[in-house]
N, C-alpha and C positions, 0 to 999 in steps of 0.2 A: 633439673631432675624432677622428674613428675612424684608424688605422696603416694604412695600405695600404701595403702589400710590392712589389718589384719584379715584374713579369710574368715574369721568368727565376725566380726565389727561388718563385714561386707556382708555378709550369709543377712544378720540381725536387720542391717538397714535395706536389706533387700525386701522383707516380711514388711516391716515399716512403712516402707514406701506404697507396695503394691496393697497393703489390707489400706494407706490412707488414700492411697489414688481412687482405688474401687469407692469405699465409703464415700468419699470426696465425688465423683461422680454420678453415682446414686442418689446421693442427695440433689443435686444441682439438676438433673432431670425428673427429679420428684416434682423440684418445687415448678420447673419451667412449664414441667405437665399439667401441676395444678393449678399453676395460673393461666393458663392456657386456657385450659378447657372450662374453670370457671368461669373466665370473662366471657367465653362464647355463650353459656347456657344463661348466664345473668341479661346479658346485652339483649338476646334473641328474647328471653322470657319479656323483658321489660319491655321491646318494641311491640312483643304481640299486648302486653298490657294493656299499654297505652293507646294502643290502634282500638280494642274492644272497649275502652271506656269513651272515645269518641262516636264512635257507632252507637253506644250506648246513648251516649246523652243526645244526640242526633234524633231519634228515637222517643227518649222521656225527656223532654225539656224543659218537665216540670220538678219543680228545684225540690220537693219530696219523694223523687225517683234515690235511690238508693243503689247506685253500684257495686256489688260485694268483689272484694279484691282476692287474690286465690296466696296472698302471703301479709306479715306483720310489716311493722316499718316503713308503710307504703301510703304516699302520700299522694292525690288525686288533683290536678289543678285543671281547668278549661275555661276559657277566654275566648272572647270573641277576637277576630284579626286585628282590630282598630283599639280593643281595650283598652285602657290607661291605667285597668289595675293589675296588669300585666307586671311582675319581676323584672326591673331594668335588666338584671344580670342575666336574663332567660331569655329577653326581647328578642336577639339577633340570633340566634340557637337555632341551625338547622335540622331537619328532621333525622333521628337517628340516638345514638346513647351519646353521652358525656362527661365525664370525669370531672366535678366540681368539690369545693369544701363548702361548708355550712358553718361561719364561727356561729350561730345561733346554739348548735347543738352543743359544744364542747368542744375538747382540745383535739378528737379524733371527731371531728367531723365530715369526713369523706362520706360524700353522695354521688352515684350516677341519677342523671336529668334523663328519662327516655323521651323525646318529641316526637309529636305525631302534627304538621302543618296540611290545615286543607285550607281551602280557597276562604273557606266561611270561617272558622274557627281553628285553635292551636290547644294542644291538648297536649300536659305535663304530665309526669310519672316520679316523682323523687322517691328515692330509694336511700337507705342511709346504712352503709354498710362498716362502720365505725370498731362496729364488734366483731367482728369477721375479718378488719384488720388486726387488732390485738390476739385473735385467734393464730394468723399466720406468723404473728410474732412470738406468740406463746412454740409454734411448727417450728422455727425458726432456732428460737432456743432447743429443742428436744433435738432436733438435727444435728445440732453442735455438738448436743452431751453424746449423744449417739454417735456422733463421727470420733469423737477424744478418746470413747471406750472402745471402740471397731479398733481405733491407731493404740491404744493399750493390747487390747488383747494382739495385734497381731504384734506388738515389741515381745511380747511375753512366751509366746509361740515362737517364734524367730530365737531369743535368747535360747528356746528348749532345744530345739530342733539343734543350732548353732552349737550347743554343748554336744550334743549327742552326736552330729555330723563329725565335730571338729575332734573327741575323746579319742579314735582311731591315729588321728596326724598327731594327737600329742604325745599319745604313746609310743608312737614311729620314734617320733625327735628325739621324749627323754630314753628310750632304749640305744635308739643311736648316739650317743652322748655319752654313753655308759659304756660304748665298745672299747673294746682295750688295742692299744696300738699296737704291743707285741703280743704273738703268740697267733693263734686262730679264734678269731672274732665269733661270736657268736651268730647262730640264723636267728635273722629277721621274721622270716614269712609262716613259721609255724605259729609265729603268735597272732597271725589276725585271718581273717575271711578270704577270700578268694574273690575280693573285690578290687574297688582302681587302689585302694590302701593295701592288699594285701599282694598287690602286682608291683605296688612301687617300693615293696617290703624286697621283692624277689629280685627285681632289677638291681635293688643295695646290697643282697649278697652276692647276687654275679660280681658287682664291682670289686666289692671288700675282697674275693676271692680272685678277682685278677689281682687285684693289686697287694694281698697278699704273697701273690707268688711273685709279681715283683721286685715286691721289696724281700721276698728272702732270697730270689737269685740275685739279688744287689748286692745282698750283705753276703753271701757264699763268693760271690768274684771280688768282692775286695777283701776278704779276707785271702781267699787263695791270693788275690797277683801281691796282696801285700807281704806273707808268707813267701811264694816263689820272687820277687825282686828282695826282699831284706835278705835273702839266704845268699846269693851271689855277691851281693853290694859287700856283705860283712868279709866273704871273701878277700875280694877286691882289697877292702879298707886293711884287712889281717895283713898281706900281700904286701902290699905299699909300705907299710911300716916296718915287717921282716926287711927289705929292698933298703929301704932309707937308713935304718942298723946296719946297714953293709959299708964302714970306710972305703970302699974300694972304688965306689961308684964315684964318678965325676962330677963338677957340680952343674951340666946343661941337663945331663939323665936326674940328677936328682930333681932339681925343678919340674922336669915331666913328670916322674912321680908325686910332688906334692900335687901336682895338677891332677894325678888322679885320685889322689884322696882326697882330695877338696869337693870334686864333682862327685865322687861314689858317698859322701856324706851333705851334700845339697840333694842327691835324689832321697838317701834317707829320710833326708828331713821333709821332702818335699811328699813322697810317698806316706809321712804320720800325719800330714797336715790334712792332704785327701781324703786319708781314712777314715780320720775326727771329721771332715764334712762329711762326707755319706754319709757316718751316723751321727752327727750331729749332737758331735758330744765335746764337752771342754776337760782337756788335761792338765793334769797338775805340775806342778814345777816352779822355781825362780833362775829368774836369768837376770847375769848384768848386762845393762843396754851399753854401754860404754863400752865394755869388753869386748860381745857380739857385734859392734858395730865394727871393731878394728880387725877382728876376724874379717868380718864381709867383706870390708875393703881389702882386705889383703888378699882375698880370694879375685877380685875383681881387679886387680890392680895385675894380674898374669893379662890379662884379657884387654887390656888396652893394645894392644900392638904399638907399642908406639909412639899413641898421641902422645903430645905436653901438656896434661890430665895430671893437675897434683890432687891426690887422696887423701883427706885427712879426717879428722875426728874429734870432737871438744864437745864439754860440758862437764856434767854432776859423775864424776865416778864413783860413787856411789848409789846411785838411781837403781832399780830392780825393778822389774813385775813379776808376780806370780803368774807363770805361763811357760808353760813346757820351750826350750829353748828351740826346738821345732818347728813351733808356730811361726815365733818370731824370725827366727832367722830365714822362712819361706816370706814373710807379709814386711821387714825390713830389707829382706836382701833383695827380693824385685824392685823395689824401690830405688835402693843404690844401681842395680842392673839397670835398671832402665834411663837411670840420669847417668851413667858412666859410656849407655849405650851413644845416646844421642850429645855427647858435649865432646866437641871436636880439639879445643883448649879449653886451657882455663883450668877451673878446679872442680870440687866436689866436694863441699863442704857436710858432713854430719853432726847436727847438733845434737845435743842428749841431755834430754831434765827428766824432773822428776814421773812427771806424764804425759812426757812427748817426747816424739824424735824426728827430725825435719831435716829432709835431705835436699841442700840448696846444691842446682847445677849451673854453671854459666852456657848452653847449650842454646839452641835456637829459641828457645821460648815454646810456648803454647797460646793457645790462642782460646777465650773464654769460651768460646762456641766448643770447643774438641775438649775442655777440661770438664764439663758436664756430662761428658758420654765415656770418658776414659778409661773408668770400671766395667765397662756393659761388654759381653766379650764378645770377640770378635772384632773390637773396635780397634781403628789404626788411626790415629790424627795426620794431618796434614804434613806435620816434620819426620810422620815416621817414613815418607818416601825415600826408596835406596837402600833401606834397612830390614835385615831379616825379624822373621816374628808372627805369631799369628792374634797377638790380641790375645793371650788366655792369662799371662803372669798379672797384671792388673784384675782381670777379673778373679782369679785366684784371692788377690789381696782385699778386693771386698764382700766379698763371702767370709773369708776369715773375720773381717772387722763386724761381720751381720752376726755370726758366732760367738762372738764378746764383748758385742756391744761398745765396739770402738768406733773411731770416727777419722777418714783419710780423705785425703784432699788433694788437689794439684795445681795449681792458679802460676799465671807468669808473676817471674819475680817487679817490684813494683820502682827498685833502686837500680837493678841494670840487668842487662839480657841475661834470660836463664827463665827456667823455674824453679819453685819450689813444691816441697812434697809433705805432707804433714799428717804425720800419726798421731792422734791423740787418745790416750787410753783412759780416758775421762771425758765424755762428751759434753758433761758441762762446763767444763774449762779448756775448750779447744785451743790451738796452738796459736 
């Protein structure tokens, strides 16, 4: 994952950069120019020097002739070809400048030699430029202080600028931060300029205004379908019960009625569980888990057609959660559904403690690959071929469990074929 830096921290080292690269540049073709063009005027002065003080003595070869030099520093040597009191260190020195030291003078002894070779005679120029090096040194340093202040002032500049750029975006952020979720949000865009901040102000209440009316045609249709289906269900449920009061009925008719007040109070419950997701709310209530579970299975236990599926239910009869019985009975009863769906014999075991409830199936198993994805909807494992279903009752049950912070599970059983199911309403002490 690549660092990305704040917009203020990038704006700042942007100023940084560019006022230390300029300075940093300018100085470095300061100094390349002045040494440049010194050495040419020193080099060229010195050769023409030395050339006229050969000429010179050529001319007055008497040793009271007097050459005046046209600068200080400047030392006159001439030697005949063959001399011997010639500078060992000069002897072999062709005609032209040279870059020597002098330890005679001191510790900055740097001299250029200008030579001038004729057939007759060799004529020297020493020049000692010693203070004209500490001079560039003294350059050297002012360059430095002068580059550390250029890279101050532009951090300082940068920091200003960077406040004053970035004041617009932070007032964006902490106003939107402060929007309120219900109700109609406040406009954005009247509190800033008609720039790229006050564009991006205008673009957030287009949104905040779709999606306000999304969310309140959300909460208007589940309120209506949850109004229009409780009104018929309760029906249904009133119905069933009147019918069931009646001695007269048989007991294959009565069984189809428990069936249908069993389902007309699963869609109940199923339609309050939806509701609390859309909005995203948790209701109140205590339920027994023991009780509830023996309900479940007895609802489930019509629905086997059949098999040799025994139902049963143990643990803490006493165990409770606070939780609308609702919930649970949607986020338990898929659970038992779906292991009653898939277990051909055998049994279906429900345990029940104090914060947990684990519904062991002897059914074909699952397989670790399809238990990782089994909540995600739309999802059918490998064993659910042959079986009706669209994947949404599991995804149902972990959205519940994202709502209260529970914790469900489904892993093959580890002692003999089946799985198991695990609700834990404490995730830190899972099942």
């Amino acid at each position: 994952m690549l660092y990305r830096r704040r917009l203020r921290t990038r704006i700042i080292l942007s100023f940084l950069l560019l006022g230390t690269g300029l300075t940093s540049l300018f100085v470095i073709s300061t100094l390349l120019l002045r040494s440049r063009i010194e050495n040419q005027l020193v080099e060229t002065w010195l050769q023409k020097e030395v050339h006229n003080f050969v000429d010179f003595k050529r001319e007055h070869p008497e040793p009271q002739a007097q050459y005046e030099l046209s600068a200080r520093r400047i030392e006159l040597f001439v030697y005949r070809a063959s001399s011997p009191k010639m500078p060992p260190e000069w002897r072999n020195l062709a005609t032209g400048v040279h870059d020597l030291t002098d330890p005679t003078i001191g510790a900055n002894g740097r001299i250029k030699v200008a030579v001038d070779r004729e057939p007759d005679m060799v004529g020297f120029l020493k020049y000692s430029y010693g203070n004209e090096s500490l001079n560039l040194r003294q350059l050297l340093m002012l360059m430095a202080v002068a580059m550390a202040l250029c890279s101050l002032l532009a951090w300082v500049i940068g920091l200003w600028s960077s406040r004053r750029v970035m004041h617009p975006v932070t007032d964006l952020v902490r106003r939107v931060r402060a929007l309120s979720v219900d109700g109609q949000p406040e406009m954005l865009a009247p509190h800033f300029l008609d720039d790229e901040v006050g564009q991006l102000a205008a673009a957030l209440d287009e949104y905040a205004e779709r999606l306000t009316r999304l969310v309140r045609r959300d909460r208007e249709f589940n309120a209506d379908v949850s109004h229009e289906l409780r009104t018929p269900l309760a029906v249904i449920h009133g119905a069933t019960e009147l019918m069931l009061g009646n001695a007269d009925i048989n007991d294959k008719m009565r069984q189809r009625l428990q069936r249908i007040d069993r389902a007309a109070q699963q869609s109940t419950h199923l339609i309050t569980a939806l509701l609390m997701l859309s909005r995203n709310e948790r209701g109140t209530g205590n339920t027994n888990l023991l009780q509830l579970a023996n309900q479940l299975l007895e609802s489930n236990r019509a629905q086997l057609a059949g098999k040799p599926v025994q139902l049963r239910a143990e643990g803490d009869a006493s165990a409770s959660v606070d939780v609308p019985e609702a919930i649970l009975s949607v986020a338990i009863g898929n659970l038992i559904g779906n292991a009653c769906k898939y277990t051909a014999e055998g049994d279906v075991l429900v345990k029940v403690a104090h914060d947990c409830v684990q519904v062991i199936d002897s059914g074909p198993g699952i397989s670790v690959e399809d238990a990782a994805h089994l909540f995600e909807r739309g999802f059918r494992g490998e064993s659910a071929t042959g079986t009706k279903g669209a994947g949404i009752g599991l995804s149902i049950v972990g959205r519940l469990c994202e709502l209260y912070g529970w914790k469900v599970a489904i892993a093959p059983r580890q002692d003999a074929r089946g799985a198991v199911a695990s609700l834990s309403f404490d995730p830190a002490n899972p099942c």
